[in-house]
C-alpha positions as CSV (number, residue, x, y, z in Angstrom):
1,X,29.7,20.3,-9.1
2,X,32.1,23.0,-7.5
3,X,32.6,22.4,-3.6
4,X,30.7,26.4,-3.4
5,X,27.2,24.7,-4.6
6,X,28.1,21.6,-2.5
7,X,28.7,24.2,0.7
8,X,25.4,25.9,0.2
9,X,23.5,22.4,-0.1
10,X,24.8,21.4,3.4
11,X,24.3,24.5,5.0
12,X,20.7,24.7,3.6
13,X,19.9,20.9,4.7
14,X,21.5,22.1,8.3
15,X,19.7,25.0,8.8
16,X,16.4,23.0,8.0
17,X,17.1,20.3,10.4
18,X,18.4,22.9,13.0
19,X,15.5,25.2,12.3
20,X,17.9,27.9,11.7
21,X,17.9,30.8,9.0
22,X,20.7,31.7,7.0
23,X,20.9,35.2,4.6
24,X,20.4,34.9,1.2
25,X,22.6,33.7,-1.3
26,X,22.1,36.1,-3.6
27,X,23.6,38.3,-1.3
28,X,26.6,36.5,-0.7
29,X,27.3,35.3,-4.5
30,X,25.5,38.1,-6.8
31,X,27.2,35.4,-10.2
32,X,24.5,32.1,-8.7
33,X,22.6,31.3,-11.5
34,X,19.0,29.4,-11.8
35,X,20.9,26.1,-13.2
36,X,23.3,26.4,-10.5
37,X,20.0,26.9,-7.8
38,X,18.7,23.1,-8.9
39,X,21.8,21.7,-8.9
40,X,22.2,23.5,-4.9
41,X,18.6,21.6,-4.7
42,X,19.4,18.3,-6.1
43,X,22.6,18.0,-4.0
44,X,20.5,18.4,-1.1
45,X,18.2,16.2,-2.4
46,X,21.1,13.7,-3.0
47,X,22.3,14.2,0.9
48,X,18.9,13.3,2.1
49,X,18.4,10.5,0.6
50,X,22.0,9.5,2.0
51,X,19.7,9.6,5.5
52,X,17.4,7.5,4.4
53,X,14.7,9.5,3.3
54,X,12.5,8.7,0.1
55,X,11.4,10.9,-2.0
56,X,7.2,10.6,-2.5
57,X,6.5,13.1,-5.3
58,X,7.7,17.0,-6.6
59,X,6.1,20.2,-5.6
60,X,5.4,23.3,-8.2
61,X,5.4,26.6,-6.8
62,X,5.1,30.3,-7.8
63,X,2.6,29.1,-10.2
64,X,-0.1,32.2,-8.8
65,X,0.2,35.2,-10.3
66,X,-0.8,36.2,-6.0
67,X,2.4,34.0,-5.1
68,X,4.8,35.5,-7.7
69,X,3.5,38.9,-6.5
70,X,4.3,38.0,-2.7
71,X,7.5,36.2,-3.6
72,X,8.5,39.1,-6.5
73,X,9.6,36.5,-8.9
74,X,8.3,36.0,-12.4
75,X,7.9,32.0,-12.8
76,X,7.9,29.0,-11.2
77,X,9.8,26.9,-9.7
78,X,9.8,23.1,-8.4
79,X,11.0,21.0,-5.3
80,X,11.3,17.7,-3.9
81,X,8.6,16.2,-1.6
82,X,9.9,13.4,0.9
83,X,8.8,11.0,3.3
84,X,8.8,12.4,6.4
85,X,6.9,15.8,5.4
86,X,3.5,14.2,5.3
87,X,1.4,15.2,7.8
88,X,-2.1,13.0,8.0
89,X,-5.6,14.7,7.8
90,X,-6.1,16.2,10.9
91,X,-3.1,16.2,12.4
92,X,-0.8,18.3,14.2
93,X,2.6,20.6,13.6
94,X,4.6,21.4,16.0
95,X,5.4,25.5,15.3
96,X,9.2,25.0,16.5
97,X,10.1,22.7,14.5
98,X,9.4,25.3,11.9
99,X,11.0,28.8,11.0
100,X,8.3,30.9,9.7
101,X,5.5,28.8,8.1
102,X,2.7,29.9,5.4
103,X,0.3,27.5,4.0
104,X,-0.9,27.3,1.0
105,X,-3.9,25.3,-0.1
106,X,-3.2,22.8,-3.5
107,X,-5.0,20.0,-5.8
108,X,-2.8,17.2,-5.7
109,X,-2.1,15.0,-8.5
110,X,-1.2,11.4,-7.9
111,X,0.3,9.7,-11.2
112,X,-1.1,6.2,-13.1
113,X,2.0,6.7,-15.6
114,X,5.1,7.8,-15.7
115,X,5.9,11.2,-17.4
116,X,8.8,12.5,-19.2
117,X,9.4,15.3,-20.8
118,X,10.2,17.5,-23.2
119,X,7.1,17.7,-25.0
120,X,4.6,16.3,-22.1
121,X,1.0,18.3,-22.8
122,X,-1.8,19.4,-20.1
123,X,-4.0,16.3,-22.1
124,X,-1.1,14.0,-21.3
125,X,-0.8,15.2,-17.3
126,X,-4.6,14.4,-17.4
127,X,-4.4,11.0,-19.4
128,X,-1.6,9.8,-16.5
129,X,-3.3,10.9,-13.7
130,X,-4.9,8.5,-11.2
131,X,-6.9,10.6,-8.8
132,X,-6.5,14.1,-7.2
133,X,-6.2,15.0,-3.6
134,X,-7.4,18.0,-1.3
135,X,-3.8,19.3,-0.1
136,X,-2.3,22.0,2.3
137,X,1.5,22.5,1.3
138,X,3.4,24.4,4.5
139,X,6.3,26.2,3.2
140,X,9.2,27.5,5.0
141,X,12.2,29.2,3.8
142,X,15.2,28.8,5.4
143,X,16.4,32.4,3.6
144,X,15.8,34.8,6.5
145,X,13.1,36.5,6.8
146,X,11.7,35.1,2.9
147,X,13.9,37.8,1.4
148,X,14.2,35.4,-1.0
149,X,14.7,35.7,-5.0
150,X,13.6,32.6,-7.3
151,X,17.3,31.6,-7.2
152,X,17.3,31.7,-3.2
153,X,14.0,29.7,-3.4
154,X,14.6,26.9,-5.9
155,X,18.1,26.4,-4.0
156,X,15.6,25.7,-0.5
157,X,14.3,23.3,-2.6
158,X,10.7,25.3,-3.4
159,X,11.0,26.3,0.3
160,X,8.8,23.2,1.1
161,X,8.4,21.8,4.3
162,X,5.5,19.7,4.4
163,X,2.4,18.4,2.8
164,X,-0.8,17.3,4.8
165,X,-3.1,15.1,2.6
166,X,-6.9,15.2,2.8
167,X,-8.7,11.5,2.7
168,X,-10.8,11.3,-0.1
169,X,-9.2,10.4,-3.6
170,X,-11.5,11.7,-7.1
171,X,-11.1,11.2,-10.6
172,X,-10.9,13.6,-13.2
173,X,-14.0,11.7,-15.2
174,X,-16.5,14.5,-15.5
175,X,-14.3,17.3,-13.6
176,X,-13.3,21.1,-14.7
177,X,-10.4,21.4,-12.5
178,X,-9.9,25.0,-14.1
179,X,-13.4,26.1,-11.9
180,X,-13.3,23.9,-9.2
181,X,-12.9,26.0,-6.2
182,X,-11.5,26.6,-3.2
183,X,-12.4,28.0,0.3
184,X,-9.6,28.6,2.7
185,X,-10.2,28.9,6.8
186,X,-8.0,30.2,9.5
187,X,-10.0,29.5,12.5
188,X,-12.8,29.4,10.7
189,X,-12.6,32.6,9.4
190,X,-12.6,32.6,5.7
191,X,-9.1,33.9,4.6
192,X,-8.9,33.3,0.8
193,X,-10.9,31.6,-2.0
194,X,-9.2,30.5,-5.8
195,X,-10.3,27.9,-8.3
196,X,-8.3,25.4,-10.0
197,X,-7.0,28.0,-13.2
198,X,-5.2,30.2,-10.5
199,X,-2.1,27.2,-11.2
200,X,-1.0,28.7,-15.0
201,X,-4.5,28.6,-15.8
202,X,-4.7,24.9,-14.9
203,X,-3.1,22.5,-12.8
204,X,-2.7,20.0,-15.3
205,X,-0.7,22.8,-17.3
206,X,1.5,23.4,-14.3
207,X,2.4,19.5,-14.4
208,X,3.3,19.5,-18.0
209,X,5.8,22.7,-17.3
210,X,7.0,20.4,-14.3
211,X,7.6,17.4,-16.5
212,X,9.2,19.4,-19.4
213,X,11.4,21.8,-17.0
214,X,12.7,18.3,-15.2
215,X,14.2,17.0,-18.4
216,X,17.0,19.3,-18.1
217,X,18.1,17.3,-15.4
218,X,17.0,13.8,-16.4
219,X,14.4,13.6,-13.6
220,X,10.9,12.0,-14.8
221,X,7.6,12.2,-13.0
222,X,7.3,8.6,-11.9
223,X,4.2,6.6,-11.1
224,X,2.7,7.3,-7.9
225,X,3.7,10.2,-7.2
226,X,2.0,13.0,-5.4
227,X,2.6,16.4,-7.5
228,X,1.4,19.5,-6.1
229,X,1.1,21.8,-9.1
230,X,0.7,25.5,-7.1
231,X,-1.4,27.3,-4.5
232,X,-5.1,28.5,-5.7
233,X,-4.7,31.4,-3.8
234,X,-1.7,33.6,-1.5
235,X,0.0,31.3,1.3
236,X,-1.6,32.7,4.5
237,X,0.8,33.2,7.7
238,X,0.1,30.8,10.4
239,X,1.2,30.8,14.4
240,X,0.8,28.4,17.5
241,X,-2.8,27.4,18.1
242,X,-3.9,28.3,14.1
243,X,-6.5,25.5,12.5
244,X,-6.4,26.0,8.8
245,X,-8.7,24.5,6.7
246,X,-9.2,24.0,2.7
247,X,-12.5,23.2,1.3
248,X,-12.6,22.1,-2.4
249,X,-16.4,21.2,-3.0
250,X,-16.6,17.9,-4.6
251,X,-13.2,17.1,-4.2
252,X,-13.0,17.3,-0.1
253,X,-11.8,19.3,2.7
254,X,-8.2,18.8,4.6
255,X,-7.0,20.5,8.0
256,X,-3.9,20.7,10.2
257,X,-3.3,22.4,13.7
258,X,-0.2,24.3,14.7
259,X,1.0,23.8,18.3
260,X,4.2,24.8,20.8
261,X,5.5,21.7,21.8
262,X,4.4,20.0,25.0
């Protein structure tokens, strides 16, 4: 890897952990390409794991059409969930120690089997899944201002931040996933509703591009994973003192809380 990616991957880990943005890099080096973006990621990825952190599943993202209208890009992208983003049901974020958050509200897929591409099917995704979880995914991007182009993002690593997981855990015996909706609350004001075809017209489909796409780097879906395979709707801004809160019908309810610091 040239010492240029290398460079961007620290100062992308730094301005995460120092909650600071940094202008695109599309501005700086109009010649990045997508392959170059992954490997930015995956150096980063790399470097955090040299602190100790474990990675706990992948993210998808820009699998809406309302996302890749917000974002202007034109397909997805993935990135790397680790420990110390999970936030429990319930719980509470501290705003500062985020740049400019959105949340986005998610199925979650948590794997019985390993999966590896190239030729991994939606049928496959739903023969190795375990169980699905309610999800909120809180992006942030570390590109000032989310002036960000699918290279910027997929170098941020998906601009993920963190992931709060709702409690109760449901199999896919006897579920449509494509029309299972979703009601999304800012302080209790409905902001947004989607259903599960909103991720490429089904989340199990967005797993499979996951799985397939990952093969170019020699990266497998492993067993136990949590895989968050796109927002059902457009992230929604949120500030100090916000509640949001996703309700998917049978498949639960999951809520966080912004806050200042003490």
């Amino acid at each position: 890897m040239s010492p240029k990616l290398i460079d961007f991957a620290k100062e992308l880990l730094d301005a995460e952990q120092s909650v600071k943005e940094v202008q695109p890099l599309t501005e700086r080096d109009r010649s990045l390409t997508v392959k170059e973006a992954y490997q930015i990621q995956l150096e980063t990825v790399s470097l955090k794991r040299g602190q100790g952190k474990k990675v706990i599943g992948k993210k998808i993202g820009l699998t809406s059409a309302a996302m890749q209208k917000m974002l202007n890009v034109n397909e997805p992208d993935y990135g790397h969930l680790f420990d110390d983003m999970c936030v429990e049901n319930g719980g509470t974020v501290h705003i500062k120690t985020l740049i400019s958050p959105k949340v986005e509200a998610e199925i979650g897929f948590v794997l019985e089997e390993e999966l590896t591409g190239p030729n991994i099917t939606y049928i496959d995704v739903l023969m190795a899944t375990k169980y699905v979880v309610p999800t909120l995914e809180i992006i942030d991007s570390r590109i000032a201002d989310w002036k960000i182009k699918l290279i910027d993002t997929v170098a941020d690593n998906g601009s993920s931040s963190k992931v709060v997981i709702g409690d109760k855990k449901t199999g896919l015996s006897g579920s449509d996933l494509r029309t299972n909706g979703m009601a999304l609350f800012q302080n209790n004001e409905l902001i947004a509703t989607g259903a599960g075809a909103a991720a490429l017209g089904h989340p199990a489909e967005a797993i499979a591009w996951l799985a397939n796409k990952l093969f170019e780097y020699g990266i497998t879906l492993k067993k136990d994973e949590l895989i968050l395979p796109g927002a059902l709707s457009g992230a929604i801004t949120v500030s100090a003192g916000d509640e949001v809160k996703a309700d998917f019908g049978r498949l639960g309810t999951v809520t966080v809380t912004f806050q200042l610091d003490d």
